[in-house]
C-alpha positions, -999 to 999 in steps of 0.1 A, spaced: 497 -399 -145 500 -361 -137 529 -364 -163 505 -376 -187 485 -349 -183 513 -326 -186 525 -343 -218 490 -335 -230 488 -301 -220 518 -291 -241 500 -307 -272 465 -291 -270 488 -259 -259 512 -263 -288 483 -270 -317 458 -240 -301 487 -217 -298 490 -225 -339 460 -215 -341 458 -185 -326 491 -171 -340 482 -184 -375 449 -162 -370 470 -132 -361 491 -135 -393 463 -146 -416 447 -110 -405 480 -85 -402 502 -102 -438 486 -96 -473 509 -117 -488 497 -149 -472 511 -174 -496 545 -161 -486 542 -180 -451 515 -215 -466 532 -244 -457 547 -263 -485 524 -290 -505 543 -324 -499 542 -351 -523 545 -388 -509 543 -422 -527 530 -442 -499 506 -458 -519 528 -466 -549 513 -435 -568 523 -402 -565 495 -385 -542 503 -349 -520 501 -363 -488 467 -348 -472 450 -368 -499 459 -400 -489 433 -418 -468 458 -428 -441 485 -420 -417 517 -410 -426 542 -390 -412 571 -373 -438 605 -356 -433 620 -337 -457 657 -332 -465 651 -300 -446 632 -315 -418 656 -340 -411 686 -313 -412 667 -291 -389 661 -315 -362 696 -331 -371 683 -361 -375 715 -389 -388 703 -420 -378 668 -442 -389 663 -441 -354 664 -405 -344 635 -407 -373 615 -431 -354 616 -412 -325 598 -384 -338 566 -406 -353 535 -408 -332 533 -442 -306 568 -456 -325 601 -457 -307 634 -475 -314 658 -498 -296 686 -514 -298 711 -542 -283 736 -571 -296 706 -588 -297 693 -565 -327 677 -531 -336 639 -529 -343 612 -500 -341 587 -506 -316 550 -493 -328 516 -496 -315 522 -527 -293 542 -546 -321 580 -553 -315 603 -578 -333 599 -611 -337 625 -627 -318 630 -660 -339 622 -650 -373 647 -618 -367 618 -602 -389 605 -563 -377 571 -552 -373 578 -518 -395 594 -525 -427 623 -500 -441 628 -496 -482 656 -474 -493 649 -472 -529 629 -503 -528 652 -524 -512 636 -536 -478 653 -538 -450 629 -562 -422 656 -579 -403 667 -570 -368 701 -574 -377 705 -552 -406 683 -526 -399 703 -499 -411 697 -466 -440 724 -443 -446 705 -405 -446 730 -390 -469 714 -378 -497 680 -382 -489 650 -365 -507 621 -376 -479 611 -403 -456 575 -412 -457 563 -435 -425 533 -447 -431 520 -459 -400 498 -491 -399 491 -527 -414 504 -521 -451 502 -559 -464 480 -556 -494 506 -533 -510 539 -543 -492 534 -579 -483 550 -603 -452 562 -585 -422 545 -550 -433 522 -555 -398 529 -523 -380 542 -503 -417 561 -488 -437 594 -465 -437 602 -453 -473 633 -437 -476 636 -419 -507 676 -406 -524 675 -375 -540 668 -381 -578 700 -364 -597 694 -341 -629 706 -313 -647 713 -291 -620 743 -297 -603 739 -300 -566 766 -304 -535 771 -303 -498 796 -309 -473 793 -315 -435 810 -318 -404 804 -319 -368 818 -322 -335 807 -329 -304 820 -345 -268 824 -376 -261 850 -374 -286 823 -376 -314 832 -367 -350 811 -369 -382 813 -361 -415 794 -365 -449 793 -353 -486 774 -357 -515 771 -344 -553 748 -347 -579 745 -336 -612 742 -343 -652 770 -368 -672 751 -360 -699 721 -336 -703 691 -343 -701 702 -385 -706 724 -398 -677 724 -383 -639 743 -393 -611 743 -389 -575 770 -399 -549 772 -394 -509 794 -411 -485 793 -405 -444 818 -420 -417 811 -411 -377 828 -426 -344 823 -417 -310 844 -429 -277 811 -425 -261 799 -415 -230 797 -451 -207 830 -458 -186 844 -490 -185 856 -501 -151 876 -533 -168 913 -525 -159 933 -504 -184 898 -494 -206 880 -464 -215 844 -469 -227 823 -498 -238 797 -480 -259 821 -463 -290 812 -468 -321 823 -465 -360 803 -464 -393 809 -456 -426 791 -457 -457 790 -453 -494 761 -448 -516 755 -439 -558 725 -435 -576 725 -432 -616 694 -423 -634 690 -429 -669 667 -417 -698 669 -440 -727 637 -421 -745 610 -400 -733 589 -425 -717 615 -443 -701 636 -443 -670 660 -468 -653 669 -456 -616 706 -477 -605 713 -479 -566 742 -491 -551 752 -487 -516 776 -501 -490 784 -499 -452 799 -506 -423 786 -504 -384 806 -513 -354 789 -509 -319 810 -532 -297 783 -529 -267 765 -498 -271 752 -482 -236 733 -514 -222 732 -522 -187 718 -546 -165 701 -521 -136 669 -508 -117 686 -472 -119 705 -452 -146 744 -449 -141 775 -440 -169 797 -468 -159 800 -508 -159 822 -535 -166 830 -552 -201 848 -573 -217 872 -555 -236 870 -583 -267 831 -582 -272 821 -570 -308 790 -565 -326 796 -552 -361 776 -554 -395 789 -553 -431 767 -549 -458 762 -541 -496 728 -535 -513 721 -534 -551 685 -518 -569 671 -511 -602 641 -493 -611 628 -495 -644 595 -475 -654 584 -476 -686 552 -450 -696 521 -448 -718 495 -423 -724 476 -440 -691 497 -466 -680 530 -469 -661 552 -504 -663 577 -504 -630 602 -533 -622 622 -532 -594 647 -558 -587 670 -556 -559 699 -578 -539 712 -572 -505 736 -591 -488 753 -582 -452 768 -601 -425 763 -596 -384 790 -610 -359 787 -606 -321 806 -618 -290 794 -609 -259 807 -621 -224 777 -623 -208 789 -630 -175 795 -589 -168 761 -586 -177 745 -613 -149 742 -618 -111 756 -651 -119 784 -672 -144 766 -676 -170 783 -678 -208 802 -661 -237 782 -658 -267 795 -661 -306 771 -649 -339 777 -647 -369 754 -651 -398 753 -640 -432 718 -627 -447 714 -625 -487 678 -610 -503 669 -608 -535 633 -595 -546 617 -590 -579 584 -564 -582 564 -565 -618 537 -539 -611 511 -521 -636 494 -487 -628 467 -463 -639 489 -428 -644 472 -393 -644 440 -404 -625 425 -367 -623 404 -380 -597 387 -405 -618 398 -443 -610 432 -450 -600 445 -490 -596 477 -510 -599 487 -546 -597 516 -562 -597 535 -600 -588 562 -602 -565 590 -628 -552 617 -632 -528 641 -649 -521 661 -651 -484 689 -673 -474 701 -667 -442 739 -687 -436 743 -691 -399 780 -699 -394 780 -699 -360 757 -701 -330 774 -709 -305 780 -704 -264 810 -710 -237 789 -725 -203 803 -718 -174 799 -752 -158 834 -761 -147 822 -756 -110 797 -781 -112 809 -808 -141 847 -801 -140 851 -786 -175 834 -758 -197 814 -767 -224 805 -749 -259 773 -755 -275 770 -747 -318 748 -746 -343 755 -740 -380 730 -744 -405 710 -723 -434 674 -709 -430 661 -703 -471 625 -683 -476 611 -680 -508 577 -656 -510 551 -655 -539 528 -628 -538 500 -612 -564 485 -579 -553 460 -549 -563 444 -518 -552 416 -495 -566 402 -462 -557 373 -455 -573 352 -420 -569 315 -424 -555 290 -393 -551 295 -369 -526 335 -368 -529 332 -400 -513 362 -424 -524 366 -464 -520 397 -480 -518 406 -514 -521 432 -534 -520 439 -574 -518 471 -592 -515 478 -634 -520 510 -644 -503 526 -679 -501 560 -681 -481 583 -713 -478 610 -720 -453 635 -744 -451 655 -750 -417 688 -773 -416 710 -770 -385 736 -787 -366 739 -791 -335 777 -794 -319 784 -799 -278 823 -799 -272 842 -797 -240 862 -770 -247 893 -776 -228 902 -813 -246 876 -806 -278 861 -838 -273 823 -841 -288 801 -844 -261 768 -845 -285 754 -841 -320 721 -838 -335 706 -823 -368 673 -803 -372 658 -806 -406 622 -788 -411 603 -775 -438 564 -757 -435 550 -729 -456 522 -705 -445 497 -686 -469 474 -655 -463 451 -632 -481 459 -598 -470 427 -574 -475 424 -537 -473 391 -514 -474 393 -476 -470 364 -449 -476 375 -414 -478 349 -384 -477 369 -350 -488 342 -326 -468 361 -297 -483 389 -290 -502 412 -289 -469 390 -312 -452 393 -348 -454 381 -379 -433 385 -415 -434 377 -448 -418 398 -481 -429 402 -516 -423 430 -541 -428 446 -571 -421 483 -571 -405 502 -600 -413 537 -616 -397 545 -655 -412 548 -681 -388 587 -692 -386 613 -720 -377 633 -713 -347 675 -726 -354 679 -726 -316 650 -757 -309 661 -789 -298 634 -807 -319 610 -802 -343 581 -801 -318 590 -775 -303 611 -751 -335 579 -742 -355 557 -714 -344 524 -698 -361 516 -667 -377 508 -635 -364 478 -617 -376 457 -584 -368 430 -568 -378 432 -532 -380 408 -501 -378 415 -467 -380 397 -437 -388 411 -404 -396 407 -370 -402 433 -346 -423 428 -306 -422 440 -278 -434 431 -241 -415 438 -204 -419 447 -203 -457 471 -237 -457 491 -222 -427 480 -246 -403 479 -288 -408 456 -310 -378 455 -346 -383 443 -368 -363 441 -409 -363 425 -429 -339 431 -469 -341 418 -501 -326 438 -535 -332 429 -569 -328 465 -590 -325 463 -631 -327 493 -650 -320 518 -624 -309 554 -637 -314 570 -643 -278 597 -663 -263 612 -671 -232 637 -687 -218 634 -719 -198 673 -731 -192 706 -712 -199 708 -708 -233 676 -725 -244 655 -704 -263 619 -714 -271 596 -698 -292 561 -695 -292 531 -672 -295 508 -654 -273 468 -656 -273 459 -626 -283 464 -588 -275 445 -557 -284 462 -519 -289 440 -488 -292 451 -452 -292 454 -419 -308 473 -402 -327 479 -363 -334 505 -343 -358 503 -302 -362 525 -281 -381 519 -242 -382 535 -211 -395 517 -182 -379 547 -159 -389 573 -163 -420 599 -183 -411 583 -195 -376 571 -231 -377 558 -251 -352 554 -288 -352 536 -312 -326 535 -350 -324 513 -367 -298 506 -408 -297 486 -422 -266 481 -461 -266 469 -486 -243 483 -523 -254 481 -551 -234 475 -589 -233 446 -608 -237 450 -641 -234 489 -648 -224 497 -679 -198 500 -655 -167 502 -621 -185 465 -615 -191 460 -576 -186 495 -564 -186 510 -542 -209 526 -552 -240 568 -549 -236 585 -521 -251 556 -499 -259 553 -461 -241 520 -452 -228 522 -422 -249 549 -402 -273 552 -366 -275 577 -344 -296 571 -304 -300 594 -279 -320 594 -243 -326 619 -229 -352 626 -194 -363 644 -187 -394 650 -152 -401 660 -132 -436 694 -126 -420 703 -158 -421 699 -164 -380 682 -200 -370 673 -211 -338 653 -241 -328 637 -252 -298 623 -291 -289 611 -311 -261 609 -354 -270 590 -372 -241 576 -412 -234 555 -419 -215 557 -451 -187 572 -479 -203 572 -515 -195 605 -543 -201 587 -573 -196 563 -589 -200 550 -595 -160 553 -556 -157 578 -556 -131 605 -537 -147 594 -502 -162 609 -467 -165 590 -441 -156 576 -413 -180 602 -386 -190 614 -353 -212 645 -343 -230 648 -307 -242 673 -297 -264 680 -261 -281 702 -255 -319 712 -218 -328 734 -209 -358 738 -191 -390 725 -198 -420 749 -180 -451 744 -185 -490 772 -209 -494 778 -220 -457 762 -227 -423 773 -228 -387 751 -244 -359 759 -253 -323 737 -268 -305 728 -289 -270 708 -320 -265 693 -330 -231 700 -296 -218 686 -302 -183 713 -334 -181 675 -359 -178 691 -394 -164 670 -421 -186 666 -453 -204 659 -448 -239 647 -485 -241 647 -523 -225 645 -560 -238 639 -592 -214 656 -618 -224 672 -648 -206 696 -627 -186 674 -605 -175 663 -569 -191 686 -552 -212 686 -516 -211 699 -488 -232 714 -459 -212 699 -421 -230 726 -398 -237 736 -372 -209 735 -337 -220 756 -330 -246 771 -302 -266 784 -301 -301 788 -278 -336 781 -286 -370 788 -267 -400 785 -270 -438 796 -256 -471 772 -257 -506 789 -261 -541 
């Protein structure tokens, strides 16, 4: 608690201090507009809007942002949004936000990623490359009527940089210890002016990392490898039209990462030497907009396919012999969005509507496990399943926002969904020294689930830098067919809904050098996806009663002096259980009692940069009885360099003070899973501009 309060303190001390340095320059600078902080545009909403007039919460990084910070990885993102934080294991990756977590069994996330409209809502592919990158606009709560299935917690848009006549390039490397190297390019410019544009980026990045492995003859059990590709082509056939072409491919290999099976942090443990997690995929999007005097035509079509393989030994993980477990599954997606939209609004009525479809097919070619059971049965034994899972989605949506007296807006928004899934798995037990079957059995299931997703928001703009807001909407996560039942009783589990309130203010102070916004949000969660695990190896799915999350949630950025900005993030949530077979009153799993990140930055004329941050959580609980936690903590870290016309040098340190932390933790069967935080580490990064 008393760190709670301290974590508090530094928010109300970081947003008054704003306020009383942005007074100081307001009074001493005539040239105030010199040292405003820029006007962000955002397409949260599907419509180009600067982002204080949206009726809703959204945090955005731009290109610079995200260099400043040096932020590589969707996850680093996701650490600096208000109540969201990221984890990740062989089991999957998946932001955590506002009590919601991944659904286990349906792989799906709570906070769905689109990188130039392709979405990205499965655990195991949860993956952008941030080369290239215009903005990323989180848009933080239920966004179903617009975005559809899985959309329950919201929205990460990340946005490439739109090539064009001007011919744009970068270059960067950096070092740091651990053995950790990474480098990444891009260029974009004209093929032919004012008609064809392209943009290309690539990135790779390995680390030995930074957790010893105590298996004879090895190293470390956490490096890792990635590389990626990415090209985006814009094209002008005439004045009123533009096709957008995205292509992008990758690779990630993350053999354990820095998960451990302990009540107290430590940089050592003992693995396998053969275990692998890795994920290949290639993604494919076009956007085609087509305009009128007062109407836009968009189509965005869009195919993904990628493939996750695993093999952990799970015996270094437990107490006990337990198993050795084999993934592999293949994931294709391809969607298809018509949608229709008012266009230069003026602040009259503004609408769109639009159909959409998807289509999933997920191959699992293997599921399998190695038992350790020869002390008790005389031989191991290996358990598969191999099977498809296919969704198909149907969807019809709209939203209006029409002006009412007093600079009063309404918006809303409705969205019909249909979803179908088809399960067909077999199931294989062999004894694994002789091969002989043991057991066979097939699990054919089909259900579909529909839902009407509302929204309703009113706006009130008080002033021109003054806006508040109260909404409602529903939150919606389909119901799904679990591959690793036994039987059809016991493989289909329901939906998950919420209902969600917020209300909102968004301000602007001291002549647009100072931006408060504050949300404050109550939700009302039926049928949480859980699961446990009953018998080694036997996963059952099934949904929790209900649970209700309620916080608060406050972003401030200031510049009281040119080239000094401040920013400040602050989330505070109680989630817990409401009605849960023995849980009733704990804490949902995963979910910090509060989030807090603060930065000050000074960039001066000279060309000198230094930046200053301090990241903190709050208590966090593993599971779901509440008996495994980590306590609240802070991580500071400091960046100086040099900031030339063509070049710039940075080194930097992260976790100065060396905190010892888990940065997240997953029960499962085995016990809770928990990712080690880095140690303090020191590195450099520089870059040239073309």
């Amino acid at each position: 608690m008393q760190r709670f309060k301290s974590a508090w303190g530094y928010c109300l001390l970081c947003i008054v201090g704003g306020m009383v340095w942005g007074s100081y320059g307001f009074a001493q600078d005539d040239q105030s507009e010199l040292i405003q902080l820029e006007a962000i545009t955002v397409t949260a909403e599907k419509q180009e809007e600067e982002v204080q007039k949206v009726p809703s919460a959204i945090t955005v990084f731009t290109e610079t942002a995200l260099e400043d910070a040096g932020l590589n990885e969707i996850g680093d993102v996701i650490r600096q949004v208000p109540n969201m934080t990221f984890g990740e294991t062989f089991l999957g990756k998946s932001p955590i936000f506002r009590g919601l977590r991944a659904s286990q069994f349906t792989s799906k996330t709570p906070v769905v990623m689109y990188v130039d409209g392709i979405p990205f809502d499965n655990s195991y592919n949860f993956y952008a490359d941030l080369s290239n990158i215009e903005r990323i606009e989180v848009l933080r709560g239920a966004q179903g009527a617009l975005y559809g299935r899985n959309s329950i917690g919201g929205i990460i848009n990340v946005i490439s940089k739109k090539p064009d006549n001007s011919v744009d390039a970068k270059i960067t490397a950096e070092y740091a210890e651990n053995e950790t190297y990474m480098t990444k390019a891009y260029a974009n410019g004209p093929i032919i002016k004012d008609r064809l544009f392209a943009g290309l980026s690539g990135s790779w990045s390995q680390t030995e990392g930074f957790m010893d492995n105590t298996y004879p003859g090895e190293d470390t059990f956490d490096d890792n490898e990635s590389w990626g590709a990415k090209a985006h082509f814009s094209w002008l056939p005439t004045e009123r039209t533009t096709v957008a072409f995205h292509a992008d491919a990758n690779h990630l290999s993350n053999d354990n990462g820095s998960i451990i099976r302990s009540d107290e942090v430590r940089y050592y443990d003992i693995r396998d030497p053969d275990d692998k997690a890795e994920t290949d995929a290639a993604n494919l999007a076009m956007n085609v907009t087509h305009e009128w005097d007062s109407i836009e035509f968009h189509s965005v079509s869009t195919f993904g396919e990628s493939e996750y393989q695993y093999r952990q030994n799970i015996n270094y993980y437990a107490a006990a012999d337990k198993w050795i477990g084999f993934f592999d599954t293949k994931i294709t997606l391809f969607t298809q969005e018509f949608r229709f939209q008012s266009k230069d609004a003026d602040g009259g009525i503004k609408w769109l509507g639009g159909v959409f479809y998807s289509n999933e097919n997920e191959d699992i070619i293997e599921s399998s496990s190695i038992m350790n059971s020869l002390a008790t049965i005389g031989y191991n034994t290996k358990g598969s399943r191999n099977g498809e899972l296919v969704s198909d989605a149907m969807s019809i949506f709209g939203q209006t926002t029409i002006p009412l007296a007093y600079r009063i807006k309404l918006t809303a928004g409705l969205r019909y969904e249909h979803i179908n899934k088809d399960l067909d798995i077999d199931y294989v037990k062999t004894r694994v020294d002789t091969g002989a079957l043991l057991a066979s059995s097939n699990l054919a299931l089909e259900d579909d689930w529909a839902a009407f997703l509302p929204k309703g928001t009113l706006s009130w703009n008080i002033r021109e830098n003054t806006m508040v807001y109260f909404g409602v909407s529903k939150g919606y996560l389909p119901g799904g067919l679990n591959a690793q039942a036994s039987d059809k009783d016991t493989a289909k589990f329901d939906e998950q809904t919420s209902i969600d309130y917020e209300i909102g203010a968004k301000t602007q102070w001291l002549d647009n050098r100072l931006t408060i916004n504050v949300a404050m949000f109550y939700m009302d969660i039926e049928d949480m996806h859980v699961y446990s695990m009953p018998a080694p190896s036997v996963w059952v799915a099934s949904n929790a009663g209900s649970a209700t999350s309620r916080g608060i949630e406050v972003e401030a950025r200031a510049r009281p002096l040119k080239g000094l900005d401040i920013t400040a993030q602050f989330g505070w949530i109680d989630a817990e259980y409401d009605e849960y077979e023995g849980y009733e009153g704990n804490k949902t799993q995963g979910t910090p009692e509060y989030t807090i990140n603060l930065a000050a930055q000074y960039r001066h004329a000279s060309g000198l940069f230094g930046r200053a941050e301090m990241q903190g959580n709050g208590e966090t609980y593993y599971n779901d009885g509440n008996t495994d936690s980590q306590d609240s903590f802070e991580v500071y870290n400091l960046k100086i360099g040099y900031e030339a016309s063509r070049w710039d040098l940075y080194f930097y340190c992260k976790n100065i003070l060396d905190e010892e932390y888990f940065s997240y933790g997953r029960s499962c069967g085995i016990g809770t899973l928990k990712e080690v935080g880095d140690p303090r580490t020191f590195g450099v990064v520089a870059s040239v501009n073309f």
